[in-house]
C-alpha positions in Angstrom: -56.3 13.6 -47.1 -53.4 14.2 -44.5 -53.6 12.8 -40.8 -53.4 15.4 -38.2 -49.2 15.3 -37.3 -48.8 15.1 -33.6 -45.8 17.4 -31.5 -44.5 15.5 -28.6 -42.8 17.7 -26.0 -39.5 17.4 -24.7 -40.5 16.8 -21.3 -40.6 13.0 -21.3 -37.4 12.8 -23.0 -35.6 14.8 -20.8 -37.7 13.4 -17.6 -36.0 9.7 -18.5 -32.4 11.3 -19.3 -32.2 13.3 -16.0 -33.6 9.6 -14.1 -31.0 7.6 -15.6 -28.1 10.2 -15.1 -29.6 10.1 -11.5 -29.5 6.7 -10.8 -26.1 6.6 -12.9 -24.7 8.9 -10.1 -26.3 7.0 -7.5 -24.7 4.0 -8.3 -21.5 5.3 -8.8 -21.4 7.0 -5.6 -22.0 3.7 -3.9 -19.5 1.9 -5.8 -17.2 4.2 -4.9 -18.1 4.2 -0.9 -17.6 0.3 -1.0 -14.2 0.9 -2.7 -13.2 3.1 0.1 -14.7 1.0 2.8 -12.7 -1.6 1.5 -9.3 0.0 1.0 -9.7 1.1 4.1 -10.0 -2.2 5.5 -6.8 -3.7 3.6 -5.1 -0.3 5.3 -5.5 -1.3 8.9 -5.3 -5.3 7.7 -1.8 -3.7 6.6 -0.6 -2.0 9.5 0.0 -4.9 11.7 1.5 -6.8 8.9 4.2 -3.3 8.0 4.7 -2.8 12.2 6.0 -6.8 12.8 8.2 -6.4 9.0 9.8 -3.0 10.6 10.5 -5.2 13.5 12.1 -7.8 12.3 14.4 -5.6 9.9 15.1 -3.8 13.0 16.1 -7.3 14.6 17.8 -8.1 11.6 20.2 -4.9 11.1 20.9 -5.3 14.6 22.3 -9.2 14.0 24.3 -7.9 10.9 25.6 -5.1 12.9 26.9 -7.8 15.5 28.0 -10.3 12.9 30.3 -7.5 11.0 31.9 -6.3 14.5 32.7 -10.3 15.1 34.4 -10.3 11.6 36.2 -6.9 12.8 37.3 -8.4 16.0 38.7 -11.4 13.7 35.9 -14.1 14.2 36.5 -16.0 11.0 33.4 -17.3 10.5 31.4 -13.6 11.1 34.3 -13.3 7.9 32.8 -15.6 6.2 29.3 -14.5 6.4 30.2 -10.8 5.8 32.3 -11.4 3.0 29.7 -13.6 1.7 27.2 -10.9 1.6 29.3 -8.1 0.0 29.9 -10.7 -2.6 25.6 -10.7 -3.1 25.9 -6.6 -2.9 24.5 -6.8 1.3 26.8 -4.0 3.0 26.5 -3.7 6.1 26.9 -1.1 8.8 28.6 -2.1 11.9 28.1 1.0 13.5 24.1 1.3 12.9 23.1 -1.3 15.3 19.7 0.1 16.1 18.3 1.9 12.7 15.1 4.3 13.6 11.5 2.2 12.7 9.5 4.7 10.7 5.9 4.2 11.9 3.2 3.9 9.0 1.4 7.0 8.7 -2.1 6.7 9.9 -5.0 9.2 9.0 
């Protein structure tokens, strides 16, 4: 004789497949918050760091500006060091003492 067959419903099925997408999402969404959180933090960790190297390029165009108008006013060591950095590819512009520091963009 034949046993009774028995029809499950799709309701427990689909119940656990919608949970897991659910806490899928979940997690993913809090990954994703501690990413930000922590990009955000290497942001303003940056900012300080990008503010002093903008300052000391400023600093340092200015000294090469100086340096090249000693080697045009015939200082021959300013010479030296001028001619010593054209010969690594370093032009520099006498006239551009003071260059304009772009400030990091901050949202």
């Amino acid at each position: 004789m034949s046993e009774p067959v028995k029809h499950y419903g799709p309701f427990a099925p689909l119940l656990l497949g919608l949970i897991t997408l659910a806490l899928w999402f979940g997690f993913q969404t809090t990954q994703l918050v501690k990413e930000r959180e922590s990009l955000a933090n290497l942001r303003t960790n940056q900012t300080t760091i990008y503010a002093n190297a903008q300052k000391m390029r400023t600093q340092l165009d200015a000294i090469a500006a100086e340096t090249a108008k000693l080697a045009q006013a015939g200082n021959p060591n300013a010479a030296l060091i001028v001619n010593a950095l054209k010969q690594r590819g370093i032009t520099i512009d006498p006239n551009k003492a003071k260059p304009a520091a772009d400030a990091p963009a901050s949202k």
